[in-house]
C-alpha positions, 0 to 999 in steps of 0.5 A: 500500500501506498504510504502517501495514499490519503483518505478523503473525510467530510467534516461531518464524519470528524465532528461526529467522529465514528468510534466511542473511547472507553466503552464499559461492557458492563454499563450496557449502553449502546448510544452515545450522544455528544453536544455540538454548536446548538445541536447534538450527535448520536451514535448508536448500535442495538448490540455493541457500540463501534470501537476505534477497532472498529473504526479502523476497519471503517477507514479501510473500507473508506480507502477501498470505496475511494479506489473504486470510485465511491460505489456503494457496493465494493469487493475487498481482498481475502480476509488474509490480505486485509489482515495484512492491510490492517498490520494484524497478524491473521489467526482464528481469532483476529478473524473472528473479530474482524467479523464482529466489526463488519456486523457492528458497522453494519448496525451502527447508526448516526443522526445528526440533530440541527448540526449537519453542513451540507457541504452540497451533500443533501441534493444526493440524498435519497430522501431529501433534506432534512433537519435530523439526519440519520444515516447508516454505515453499511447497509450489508456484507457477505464473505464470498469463497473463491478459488485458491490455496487455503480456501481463501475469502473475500468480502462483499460489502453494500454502504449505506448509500446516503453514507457514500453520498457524504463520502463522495460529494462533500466539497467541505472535507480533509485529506488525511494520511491513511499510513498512521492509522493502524499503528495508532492506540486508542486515545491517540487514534482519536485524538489525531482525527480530532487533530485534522479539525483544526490543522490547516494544511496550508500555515502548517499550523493550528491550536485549540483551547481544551478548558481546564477543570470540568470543562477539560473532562467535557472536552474529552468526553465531548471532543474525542468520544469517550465513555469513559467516567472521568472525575478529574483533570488529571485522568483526562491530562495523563491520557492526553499527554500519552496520545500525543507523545505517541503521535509526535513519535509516529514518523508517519504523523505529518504533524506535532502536536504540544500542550500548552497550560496558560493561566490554568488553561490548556490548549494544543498546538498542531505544527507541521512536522514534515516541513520543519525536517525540510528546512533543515535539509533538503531545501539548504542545498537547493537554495544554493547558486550553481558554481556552490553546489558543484563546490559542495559536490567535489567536497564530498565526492572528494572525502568520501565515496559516495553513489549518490553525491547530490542526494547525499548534498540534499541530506545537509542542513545549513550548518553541515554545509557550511562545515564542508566549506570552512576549507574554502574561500570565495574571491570576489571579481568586479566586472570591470576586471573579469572581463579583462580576463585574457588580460590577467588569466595567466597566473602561473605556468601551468596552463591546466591550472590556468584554464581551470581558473577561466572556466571557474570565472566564466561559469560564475558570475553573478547578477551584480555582474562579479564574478566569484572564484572559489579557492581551495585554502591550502593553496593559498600560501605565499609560493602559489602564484594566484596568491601572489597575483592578487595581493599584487591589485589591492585597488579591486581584490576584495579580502577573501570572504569565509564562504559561511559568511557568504552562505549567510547572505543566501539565507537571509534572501 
């Protein structure tokens, strides 16, 4: 499987979420009901309520109905190789259970009272709009034997079609990274679907105020769905602070996540991962001209033998760039001078080492129409003729500038 693949999710199906947190098997309760804006959502289920265990499945056949354009009626790999797809490893009993959460989705139910967005959704409908929506999930499924070794089976499965409407014609969604979702435990599984609220892929960045006190304790029974019968903060807090160290662990989370207590308050800040590696890395070597990066290429290429230099050199960060290049130097040329070129080129009497110069010149100048000369260091001592030929026109020779220096400039444009 893909690991960039992503699962498109209506915000309906994030504000109303498709699991419940904590479920008490003795309490025998199978509804769960939440508050939202002026409204409310209610989940339930005549036999057992859905799990996060139960969602995952949910989101794997999301990503399949995706692949086959939204169709309300799909076929699944063998329950082998969705044992595999789900990162469970295949036994009489996970299949058993994998069973019981196709029946449980099948009779899961959720109705939305006075908070349900169109996200020009409602025209699909099969029954119009309406003020309380009440939609199913999957309407049936079957697991069909087909021919080959071990008698393998596949599964049959019919959504609920007002579901895949909500799936397929929503305009107000998320595209959410499918790859972290199986490997997630409860409470963070939740909490990074609640994280998709109010991430805004674009600034990389988003917060949320989370209360304190008994507030703290409705938002997470509110926000993250659970059941759980929580009295105090700090329950809440232990559980939350797991989850988010679990998720800013997971490699595979495009986003981290930082909890922040402000006069009594909490709130969670949800920052771009992936883009703080990138500065870091690979755009420093991109960002630098031409005649540097080459420099930088023979650097490494001359210390160390490497396959792949430019991957290697896109692997750098500023600072490893710039300890790479204390060996060299930069010369700046004014133009006036380098195009006399012909003129002062001849510095010594080796005509390689001459040509290699006027090359280096010709292929580096810059748009303040100077030209820059990058010297190795030790070979500037005082019986090297090109160190002897500049000290002879202090008039136009620049001192020779520290190439960290220089990079400086880079960064700051």
């Amino acid at each position: 499987m893909n690991r960039d693949t992503k699962i498109k999710f209506d915000f309906n199906l994030l504000m109303s979420g498709t699991w419940v947190l904590d479920n008490r098997k003795e309490d025998k309760i199978f509804k769960f009901e939440k508050e939202v804006g002026a409204g409310k959502v209610i989940i339930y289920n005549p036999v057992d309520i859905p799990s996060p265990k139960d969602s995952k499945l949910l989101d794997y056949l999301m990503l399949k109905a995706q692949e086959q354009d939204w169709n309300n009626i799909i076929v699944l790999p063998t329950l082998s190789q969705i044992c595999k797809d789900l990162n469970i490893l295949k036994s009489k009993k996970t299949v058993e259970r994998l069973k019981k959460s196709f029946e449980i989705l099948s009779l899961t139910r959720i109705q939305f009272c006075n908070c349900f967005i169109d996200n020009g959704i409602l025209e699909h409908f099969e029954k119009g709009q309406w003020q309380i929506i009440n939609i199913g999930i999957v309407n049936d499924y079957g697991f069909l034997p087909v021919k080959g070794r071990g008698n393998p089976i596949q599964v049959k499965v019919i959504f609920d079609k007002n579901f895949i409407s909500i799936c397929k014609y929503s305009f107000g969604y998320k595209l959410i990274p499918y790859a972290p979702i199986n490997g997630l435990r409860d409470t963070a599984y939740a909490l990074y679907k609640w994280a998709w609220r109010w991430f805004n892929t674009e600034k990389g960045y988003g917060e949320r105020w989370i209360g304190n006190g008994k507030s703290l304790v409705e938002w997470y029974r509110n926000e993250l769905n659970s059941m759980g019968n929580y009295k105090y903060p700090s329950e809440v807090l232990r559980r939350v602070k797991s989850a988010i160290e679990q998720l800013n662990k997971n490699d595979e989370v495009p986003f981290s996540l930082e909890l922040k207590e402000i006069n009594g308050n909490y709130k969670i800040e949800i920052r771009n991962k992936k883009r703080e590696k990138e500065t870091k890395k690979e755009i420093a070597f991109n960002k630098l001209p031409p005649f540097l990066k080459e420099t930088v290429i023979k650097l490494i290429t001359r210390k160390k033998k490497i396959k792949n230099p430019y991957g290697f050199a896109k692997s750098l960060s500023w600072d490893e760039i710039e300890n790479l290049l204390k060996k060299t130097a930069i010369i700046k040329i004014p133009e006036d001078i380098w195009k006399n070129i012909e003129f002062f080129i001849k510095v010594s009497n080796n005509e390689k080492e001459n040509k290699e110069i006027k090359e280096t010149l010709l292929s580096s100048v810059s748009t303040q129409g100077e030209a820059l000369l990058i010297i190795d260091k030790s070979k500037l001592g005082k019986e090297n003729p090109l160190w002897i030929y500049l000290e002879d026109f202090p008039n136009w020779r620049s001192t020779i500038h520290e190439t960290t220096g220089y990079l400086k400039n880079i960064i700051k444009s």
